[in-house]
C-alpha positions as CSV (number, residue, x, y, z in Angstrom):
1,X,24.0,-38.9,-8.5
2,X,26.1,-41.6,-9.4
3,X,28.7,-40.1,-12.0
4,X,29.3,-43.2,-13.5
5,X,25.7,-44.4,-14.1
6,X,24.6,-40.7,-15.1
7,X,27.7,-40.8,-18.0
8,X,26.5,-44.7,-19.3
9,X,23.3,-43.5,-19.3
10,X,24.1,-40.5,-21.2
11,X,26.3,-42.7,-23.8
12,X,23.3,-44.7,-24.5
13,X,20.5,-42.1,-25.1
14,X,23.0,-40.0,-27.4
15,X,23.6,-43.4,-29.1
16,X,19.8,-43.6,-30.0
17,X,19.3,-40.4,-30.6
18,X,21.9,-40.0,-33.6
19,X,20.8,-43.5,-35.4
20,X,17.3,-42.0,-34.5
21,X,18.6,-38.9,-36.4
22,X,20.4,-40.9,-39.3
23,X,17.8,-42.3,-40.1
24,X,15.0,-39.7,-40.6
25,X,16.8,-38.1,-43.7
26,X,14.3,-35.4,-43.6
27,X,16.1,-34.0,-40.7
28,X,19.6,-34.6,-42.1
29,X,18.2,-32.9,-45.5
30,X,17.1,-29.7,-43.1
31,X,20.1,-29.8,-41.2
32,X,22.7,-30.0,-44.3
33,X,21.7,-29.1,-46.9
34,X,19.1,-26.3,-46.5
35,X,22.0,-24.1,-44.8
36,X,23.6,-24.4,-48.0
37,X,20.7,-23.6,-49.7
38,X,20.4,-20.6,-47.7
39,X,24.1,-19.1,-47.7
40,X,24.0,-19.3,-51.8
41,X,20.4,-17.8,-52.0
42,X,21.3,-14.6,-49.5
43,X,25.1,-14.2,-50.6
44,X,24.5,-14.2,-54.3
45,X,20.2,-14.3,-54.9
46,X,19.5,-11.6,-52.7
47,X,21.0,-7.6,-52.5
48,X,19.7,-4.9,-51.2
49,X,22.2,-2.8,-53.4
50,X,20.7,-0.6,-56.4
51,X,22.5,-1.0,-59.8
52,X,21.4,-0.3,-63.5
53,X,19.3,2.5,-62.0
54,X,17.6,3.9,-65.0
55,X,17.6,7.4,-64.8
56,X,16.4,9.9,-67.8
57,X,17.4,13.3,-68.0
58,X,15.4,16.2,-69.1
59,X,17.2,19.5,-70.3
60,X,14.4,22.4,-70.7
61,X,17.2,24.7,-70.4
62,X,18.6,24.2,-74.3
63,X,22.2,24.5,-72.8
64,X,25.1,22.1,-73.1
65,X,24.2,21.2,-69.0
66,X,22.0,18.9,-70.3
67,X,25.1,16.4,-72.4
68,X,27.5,17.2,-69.8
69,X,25.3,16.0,-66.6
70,X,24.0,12.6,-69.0
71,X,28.0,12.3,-69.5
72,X,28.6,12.1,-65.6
73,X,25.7,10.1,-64.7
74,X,27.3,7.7,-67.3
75,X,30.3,7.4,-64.9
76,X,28.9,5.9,-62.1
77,X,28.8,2.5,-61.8
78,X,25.0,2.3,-59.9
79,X,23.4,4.4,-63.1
80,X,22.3,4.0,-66.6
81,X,20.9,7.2,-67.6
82,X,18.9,7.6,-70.9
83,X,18.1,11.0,-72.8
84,X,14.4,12.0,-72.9
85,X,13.5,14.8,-75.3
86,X,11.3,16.3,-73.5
87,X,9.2,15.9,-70.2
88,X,6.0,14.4,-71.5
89,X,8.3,11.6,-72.7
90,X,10.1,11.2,-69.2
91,X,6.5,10.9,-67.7
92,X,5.2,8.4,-70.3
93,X,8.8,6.5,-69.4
94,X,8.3,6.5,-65.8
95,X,4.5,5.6,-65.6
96,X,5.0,2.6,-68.4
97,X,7.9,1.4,-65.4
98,X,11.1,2.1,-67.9
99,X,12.7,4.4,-66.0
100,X,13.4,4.9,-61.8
101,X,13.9,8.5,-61.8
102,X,14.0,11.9,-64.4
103,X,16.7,14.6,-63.4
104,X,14.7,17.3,-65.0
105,X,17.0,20.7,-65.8
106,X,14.8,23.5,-66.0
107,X,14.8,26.3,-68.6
108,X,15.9,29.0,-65.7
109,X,18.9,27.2,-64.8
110,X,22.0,28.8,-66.6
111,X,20.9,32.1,-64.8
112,X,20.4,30.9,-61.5
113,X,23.7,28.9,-61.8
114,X,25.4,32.1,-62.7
115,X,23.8,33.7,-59.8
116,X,24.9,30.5,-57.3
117,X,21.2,29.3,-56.6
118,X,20.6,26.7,-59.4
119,X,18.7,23.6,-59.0
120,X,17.9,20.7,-60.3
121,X,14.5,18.7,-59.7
122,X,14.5,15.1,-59.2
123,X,11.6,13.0,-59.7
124,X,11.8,9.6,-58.2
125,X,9.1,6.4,-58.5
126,X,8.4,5.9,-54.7
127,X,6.8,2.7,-54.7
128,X,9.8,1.1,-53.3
129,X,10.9,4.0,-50.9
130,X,14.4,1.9,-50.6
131,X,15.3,1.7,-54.0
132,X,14.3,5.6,-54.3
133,X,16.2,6.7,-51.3
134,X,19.4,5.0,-52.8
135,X,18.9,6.6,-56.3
136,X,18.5,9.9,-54.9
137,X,21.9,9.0,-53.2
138,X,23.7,7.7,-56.5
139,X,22.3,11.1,-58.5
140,X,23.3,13.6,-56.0
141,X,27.2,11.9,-55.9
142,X,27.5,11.8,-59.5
143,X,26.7,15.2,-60.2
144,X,28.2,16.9,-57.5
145,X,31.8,16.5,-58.8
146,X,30.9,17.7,-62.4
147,X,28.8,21.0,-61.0
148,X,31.4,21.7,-58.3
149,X,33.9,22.1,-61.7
150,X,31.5,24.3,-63.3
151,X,31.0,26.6,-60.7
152,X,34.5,26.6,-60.0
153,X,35.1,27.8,-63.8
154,X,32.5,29.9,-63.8
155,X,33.2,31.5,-60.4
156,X,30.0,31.2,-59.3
157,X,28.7,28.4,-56.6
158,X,25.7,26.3,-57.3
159,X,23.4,26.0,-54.6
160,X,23.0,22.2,-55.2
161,X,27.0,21.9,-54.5
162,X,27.3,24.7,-52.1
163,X,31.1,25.2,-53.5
164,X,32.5,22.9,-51.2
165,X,33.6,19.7,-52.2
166,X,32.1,16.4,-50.2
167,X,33.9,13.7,-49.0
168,X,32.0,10.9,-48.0
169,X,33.7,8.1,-45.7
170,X,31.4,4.9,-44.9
171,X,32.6,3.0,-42.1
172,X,32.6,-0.6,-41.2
173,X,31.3,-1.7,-45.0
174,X,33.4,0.5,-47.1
175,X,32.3,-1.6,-50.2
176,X,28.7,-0.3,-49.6
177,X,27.8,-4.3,-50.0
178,X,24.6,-5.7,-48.7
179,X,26.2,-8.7,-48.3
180,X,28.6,-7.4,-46.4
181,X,25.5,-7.5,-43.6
182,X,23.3,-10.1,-45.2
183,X,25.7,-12.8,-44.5
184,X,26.7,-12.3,-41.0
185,X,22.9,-12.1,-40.6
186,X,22.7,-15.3,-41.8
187,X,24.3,-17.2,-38.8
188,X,21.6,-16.1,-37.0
189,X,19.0,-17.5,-39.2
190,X,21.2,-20.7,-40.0
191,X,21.3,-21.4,-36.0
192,X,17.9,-20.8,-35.8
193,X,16.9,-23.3,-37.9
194,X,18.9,-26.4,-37.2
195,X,18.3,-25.5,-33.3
196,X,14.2,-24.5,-32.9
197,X,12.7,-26.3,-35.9
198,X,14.6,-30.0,-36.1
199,X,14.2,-30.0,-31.9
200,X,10.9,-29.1,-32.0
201,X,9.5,-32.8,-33.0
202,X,11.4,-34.4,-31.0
203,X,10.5,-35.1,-27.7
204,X,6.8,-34.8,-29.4
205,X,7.5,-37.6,-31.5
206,X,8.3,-39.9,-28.4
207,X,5.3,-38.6,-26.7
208,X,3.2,-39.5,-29.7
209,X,4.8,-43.0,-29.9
210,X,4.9,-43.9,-26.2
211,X,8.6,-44.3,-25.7
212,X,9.5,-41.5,-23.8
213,X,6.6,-43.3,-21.5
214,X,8.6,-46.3,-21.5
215,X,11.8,-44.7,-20.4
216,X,9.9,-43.2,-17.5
217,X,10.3,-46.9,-15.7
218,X,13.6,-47.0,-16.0
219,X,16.6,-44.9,-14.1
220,X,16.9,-42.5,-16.5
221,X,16.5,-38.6,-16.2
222,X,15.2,-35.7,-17.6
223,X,18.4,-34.3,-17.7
224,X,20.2,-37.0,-19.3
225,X,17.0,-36.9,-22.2
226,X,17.5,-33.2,-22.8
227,X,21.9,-33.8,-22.6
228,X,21.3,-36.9,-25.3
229,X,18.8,-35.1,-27.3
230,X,20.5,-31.9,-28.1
231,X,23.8,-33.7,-28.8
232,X,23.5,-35.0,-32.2
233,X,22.4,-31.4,-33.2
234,X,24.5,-29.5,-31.6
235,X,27.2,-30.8,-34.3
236,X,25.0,-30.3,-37.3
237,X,24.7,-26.5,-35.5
238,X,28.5,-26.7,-35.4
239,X,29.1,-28.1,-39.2
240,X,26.8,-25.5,-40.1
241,X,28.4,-22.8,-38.1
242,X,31.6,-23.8,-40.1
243,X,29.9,-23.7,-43.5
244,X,28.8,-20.5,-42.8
245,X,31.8,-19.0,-41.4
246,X,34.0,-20.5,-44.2
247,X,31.4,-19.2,-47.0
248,X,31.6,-15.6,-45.8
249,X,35.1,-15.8,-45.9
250,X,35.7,-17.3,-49.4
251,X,32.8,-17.4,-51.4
252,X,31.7,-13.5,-50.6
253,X,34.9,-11.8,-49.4
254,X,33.1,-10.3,-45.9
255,X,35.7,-9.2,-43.4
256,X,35.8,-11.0,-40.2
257,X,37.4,-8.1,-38.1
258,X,36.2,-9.3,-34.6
259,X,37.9,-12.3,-32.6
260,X,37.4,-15.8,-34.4
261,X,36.6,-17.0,-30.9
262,X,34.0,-14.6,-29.4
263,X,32.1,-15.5,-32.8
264,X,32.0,-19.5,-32.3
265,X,31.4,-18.7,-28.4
266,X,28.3,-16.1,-28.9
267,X,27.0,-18.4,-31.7
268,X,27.5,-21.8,-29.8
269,X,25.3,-19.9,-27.0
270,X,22.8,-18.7,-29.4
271,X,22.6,-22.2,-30.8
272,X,21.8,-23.6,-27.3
273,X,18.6,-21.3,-26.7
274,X,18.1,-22.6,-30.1
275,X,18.0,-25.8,-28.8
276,X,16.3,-25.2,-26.0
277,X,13.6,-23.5,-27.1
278,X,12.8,-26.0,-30.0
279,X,13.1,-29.1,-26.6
280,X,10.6,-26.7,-24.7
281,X,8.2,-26.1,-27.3
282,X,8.0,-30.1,-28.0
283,X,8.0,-31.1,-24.4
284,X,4.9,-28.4,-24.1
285,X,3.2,-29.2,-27.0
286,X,3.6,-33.0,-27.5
287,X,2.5,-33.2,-31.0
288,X,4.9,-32.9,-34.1
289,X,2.4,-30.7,-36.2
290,X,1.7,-28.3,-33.4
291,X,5.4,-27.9,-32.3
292,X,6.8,-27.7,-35.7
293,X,4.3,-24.6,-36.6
294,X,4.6,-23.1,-33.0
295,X,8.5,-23.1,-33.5
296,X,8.3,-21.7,-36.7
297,X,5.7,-18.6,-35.3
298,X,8.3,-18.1,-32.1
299,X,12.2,-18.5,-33.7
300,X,12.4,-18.3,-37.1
301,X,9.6,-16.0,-38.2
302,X,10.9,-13.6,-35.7
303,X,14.6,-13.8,-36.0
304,X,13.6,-13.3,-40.0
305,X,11.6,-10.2,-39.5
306,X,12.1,-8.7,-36.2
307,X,15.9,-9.5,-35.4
308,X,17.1,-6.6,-37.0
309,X,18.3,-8.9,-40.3
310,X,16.5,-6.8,-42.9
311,X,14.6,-3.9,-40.7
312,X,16.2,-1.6,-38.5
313,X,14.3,-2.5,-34.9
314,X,14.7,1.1,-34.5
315,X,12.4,2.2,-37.0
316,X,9.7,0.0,-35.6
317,X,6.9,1.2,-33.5
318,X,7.4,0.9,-29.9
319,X,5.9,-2.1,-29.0
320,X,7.4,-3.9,-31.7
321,X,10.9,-3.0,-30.4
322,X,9.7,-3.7,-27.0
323,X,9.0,-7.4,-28.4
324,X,12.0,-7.3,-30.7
325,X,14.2,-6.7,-27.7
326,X,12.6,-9.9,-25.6
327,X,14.1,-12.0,-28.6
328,X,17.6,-13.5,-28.0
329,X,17.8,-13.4,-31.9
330,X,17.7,-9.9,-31.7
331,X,20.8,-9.7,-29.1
332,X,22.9,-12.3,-31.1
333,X,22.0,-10.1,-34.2
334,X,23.7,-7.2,-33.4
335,X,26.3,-9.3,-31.7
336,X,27.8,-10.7,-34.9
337,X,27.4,-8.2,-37.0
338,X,29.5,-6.0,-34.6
339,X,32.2,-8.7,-34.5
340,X,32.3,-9.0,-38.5
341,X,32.2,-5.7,-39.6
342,X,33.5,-3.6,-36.3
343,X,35.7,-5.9,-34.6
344,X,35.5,-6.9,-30.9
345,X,33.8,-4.5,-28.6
346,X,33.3,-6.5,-24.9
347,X,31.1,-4.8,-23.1
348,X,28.7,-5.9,-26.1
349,X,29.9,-9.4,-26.0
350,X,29.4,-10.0,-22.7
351,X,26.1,-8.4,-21.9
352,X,24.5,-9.9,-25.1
353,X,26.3,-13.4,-23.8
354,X,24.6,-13.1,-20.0
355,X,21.1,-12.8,-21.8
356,X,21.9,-15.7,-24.0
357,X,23.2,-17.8,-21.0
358,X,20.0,-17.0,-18.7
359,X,17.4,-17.7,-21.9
360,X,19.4,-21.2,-22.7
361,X,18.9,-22.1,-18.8
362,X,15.4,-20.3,-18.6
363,X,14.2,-22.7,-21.2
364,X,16.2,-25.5,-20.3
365,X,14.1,-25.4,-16.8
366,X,11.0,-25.2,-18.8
367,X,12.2,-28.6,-20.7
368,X,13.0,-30.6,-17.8
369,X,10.0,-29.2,-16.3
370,X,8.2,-30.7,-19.2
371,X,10.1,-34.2,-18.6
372,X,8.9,-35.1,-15.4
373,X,8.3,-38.5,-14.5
374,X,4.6,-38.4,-14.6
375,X,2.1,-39.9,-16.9
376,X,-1.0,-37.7,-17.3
């Protein structure tokens, strides 16, 4: 190979490839601005976080218990209890979709607290099991404080507090923030788009116009048509890596903890199988409508649903996490979150930057595969 003639070559096809870019302003659109679009939506649109939870409180008991646990639920933050004169009333509440949850205290109570067994019955509205599982969570901290005092004035223990004081400690998101995950998350997602879905038409659309025919006569390679095409967007990928990194930053306060530059490296290799994968599944499919779907059914669909961004892969069923795990998103996923939240941890890095390495060259054989000088 003639270093010289491969590196003219190389100048040329990268020069028509980013005026062929510039000019489609769909692509530019895509590339630009949906990442923007994106960042604000998840960072300040979305949460997985519970606040306002409307909780009414039932005292059957006739005691003061019944002001002095709707005075501590006031203190938290996450809650906004309301008084409900009787149970009937809570149920009405809860059915008409008014309230999340009734803390019911029931009429044996004082006796049982006196005795150290008293509890207190929690009715939550399960249709989102999340949003349930987090109230519960909020309920139980706010009154464990306020019984804990009780039974330590009345020398008794509540069952519910057990007499012992709990300190919880959250590592790695201390500010319980979804966003604090949601945004890291979100490189993934970012890298995935500008790399699978804007490549995927590419090398279809010169199929479909009969240049990439027309190149075949000449002394150019397949390698030097995958090089020129992936150029142009791998600096969107890397303005868009920036935008991202820059936005977690200073628009949403997420901590970077890890090394600034294992991030860009894992993400740069992530945004090559990107790449890659959007080049294969154009030079496979030659047609713009087939590839554009087909990349959107094998990168971003996945990387949404099965990466780990939202659902722990975990609590999938097996074969789900046996596909999950064939997905680089799902390596890169837990790969940057662990260097945002955790800091660097390089046995980590490195395997989940081999597997990205071998799928960016795995499907960068299948592209030039796809190349070959042959017309059908």
């Amino acid at each position: 190979m003639n270093p010289s003639g491969f590196l003219t070559r190389l100048a040329a096809l990268t020069r028509k490839e980013t005026r062929q870019m510039l000019r489609d302003r769909s692509n530019l659109v895509i590339g630009a601005l949906l990442p923007a679009v994106l960042i604000l939506l998840f960072g300040y649109g979305l949460s997985l976080d519970v606040t306002d939870a409307r909780v009414a409180v039932v005292s059957d008991d006739g005691s003061p218990a019944g002001p002095r646990l709707l005075s501590a639920l006031r203190g938290s933050t996450y809650i906004a209890p309301v008084w409900a004169p009787s149970m009937i009333k809570a149920e009405r509440m809860m059915r008409a979709g008014e309230i999340d949850a009734i803390l019911r205290i029931q009429s044996n109570f004082t006796p049982q607290f006196a005795g150290g067994a008293a509890e207190f019955q929690l009715i939550l509205n399960g249709v989102d099991s999340n949003t349930a599982a987090a109230i519960e969570s909020y309920v139980a901290g706010a009154i464990a404080t306020p019984l804990q005092q009780r039974a330590d004035r009345s020398g008794g223990q509540a069952r519910s507090s057990g007499g012992v004081g709990v300190v919880t400690r959250m590592w790695f998101n201390e500010a319980n923030e979804s966003t604090w995950y949601l945004v890291p998350g979100l490189i993934v997602l970012v890298m995935t788009l500008i790399g699978a879905f804007l490549t995927s038409m590419l090398i279809a659309r010169e199929w479909e116009r009969g240049t990439l025919e027309s190149l075949f006569v000449t002394p150019v390679r397949p390698l030097e048509i995958v090089l020129s095409k992936l150029a142009p967007y791998l600096l969107i990928g890397v303005f868009d890596l920036a935008m991202c990194l820059l936005a977690a930053a200073w628009l949403f306060g997420v901590p970077i903890r890890g090394s600034l530059l294992a991030i860009v490296v894992s993400s740069l290799l992530y945004l090559l199988v990107s790449l890659a994968l959007g080049l294969a599944i154009s030079g496979l499919t030659r047609n713009q409508f087939a590839a554009s779907q087909l990349a959107l059914l094998l990168s971003y669909m996945p990387a949404m649903m099965l990466s780990g961004f939202v659902f722990d892969v975990r609590n999938m069923p097996a074969p789900i996490q046996v596909i999950s795990h064939l997905l680089p998103a799902t390596h890169f996923m837990g790969l940057i979150k662990t260097l945002f939240l955790a800091g660097d941890y390089w046995p980590a890095f490195f395997r989940s930057c081999v597997i990205l390495l071998f799928c960016a060259l795995l499907l960068g054989v299948v592209t030039l595969r796809s190349l070959r000088k042959q017309l059908d």
